[in-house]
C-alpha positions in Angstrom: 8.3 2.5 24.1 11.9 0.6 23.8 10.8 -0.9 27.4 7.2 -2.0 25.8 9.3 -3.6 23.2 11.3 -5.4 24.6 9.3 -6.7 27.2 6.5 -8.1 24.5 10.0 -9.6 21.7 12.5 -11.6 22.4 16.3 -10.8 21.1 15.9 -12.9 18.0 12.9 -10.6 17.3 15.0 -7.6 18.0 17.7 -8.9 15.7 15.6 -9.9 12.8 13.8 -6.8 13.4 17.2 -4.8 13.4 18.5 -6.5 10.4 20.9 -7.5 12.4 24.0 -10.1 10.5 23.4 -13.3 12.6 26.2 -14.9 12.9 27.2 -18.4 15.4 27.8 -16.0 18.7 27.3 -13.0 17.7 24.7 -10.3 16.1 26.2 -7.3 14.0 23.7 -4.4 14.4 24.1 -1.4 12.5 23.4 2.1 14.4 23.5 5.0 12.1 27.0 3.6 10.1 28.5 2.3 13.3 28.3 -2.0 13.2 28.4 -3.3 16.4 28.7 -6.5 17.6 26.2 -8.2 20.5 26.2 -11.7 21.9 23.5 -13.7 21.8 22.2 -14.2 25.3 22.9 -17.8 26.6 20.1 -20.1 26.3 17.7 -19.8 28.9 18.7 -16.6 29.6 17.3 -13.3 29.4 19.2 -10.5 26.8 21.4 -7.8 28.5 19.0 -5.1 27.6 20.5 -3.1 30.2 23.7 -3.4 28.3 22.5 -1.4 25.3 20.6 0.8 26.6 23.3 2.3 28.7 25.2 2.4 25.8 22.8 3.7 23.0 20.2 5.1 25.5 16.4 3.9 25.1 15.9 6.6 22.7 18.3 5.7 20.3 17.3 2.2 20.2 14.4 2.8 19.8 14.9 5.5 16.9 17.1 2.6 15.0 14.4 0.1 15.6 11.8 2.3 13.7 14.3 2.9 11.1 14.0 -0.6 10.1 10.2 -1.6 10.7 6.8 0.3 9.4 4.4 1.3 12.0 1.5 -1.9 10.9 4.4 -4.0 12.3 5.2 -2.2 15.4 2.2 -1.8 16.3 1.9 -5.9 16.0 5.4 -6.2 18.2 3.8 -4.1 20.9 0.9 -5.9 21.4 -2.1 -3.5 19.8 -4.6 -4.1 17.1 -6.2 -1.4 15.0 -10.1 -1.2 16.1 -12.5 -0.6 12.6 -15.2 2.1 13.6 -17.5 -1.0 14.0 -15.2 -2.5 16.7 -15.8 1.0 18.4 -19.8 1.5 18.5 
């Protein structure tokens, strides 16, 4: 689901997202109580993804990321919709 993320948000998404501390080259993200500190990719380019998750693993980053944001917002960030019953028939 990480990989679903990531490929529908950008980093600033996962750093607002995150609650990240924005600061002029850097984002402090808080995992659990450890702050760590990510740069932001350089314009144009895309975000070391890669980076993190062989760090943190997918499942980790992804457990954080639904720490901070209810499941009406993920759902937007992956790209569904809730269907009403009359949406369905």
């Amino acid at each position: 689901m990480f990989q679903d993320y990531t490929d529908n948000n950008d980093f600033k998404q996962w750093a607002t997202d995150m609650q990240a501390d924005m600061l002029s080259a850097i984002c402090i993200v808080t995992f659990g109580s450890t702050d760590v500190s990510v740069l932001y990719p350089d314009q144009g380019e895309e975000p070391n993804w890669q980076w993190l998750i062989d760090v943190f693993g997918q499942s980790r980053l992804w457990d954080e990321l639904l720490v901070h944001i209810d499941t009406d917002t993920m759902m937007t960030r992956l790209g569904y919709h809730w269907v009403s019953e009359e949406e369905e028939a």
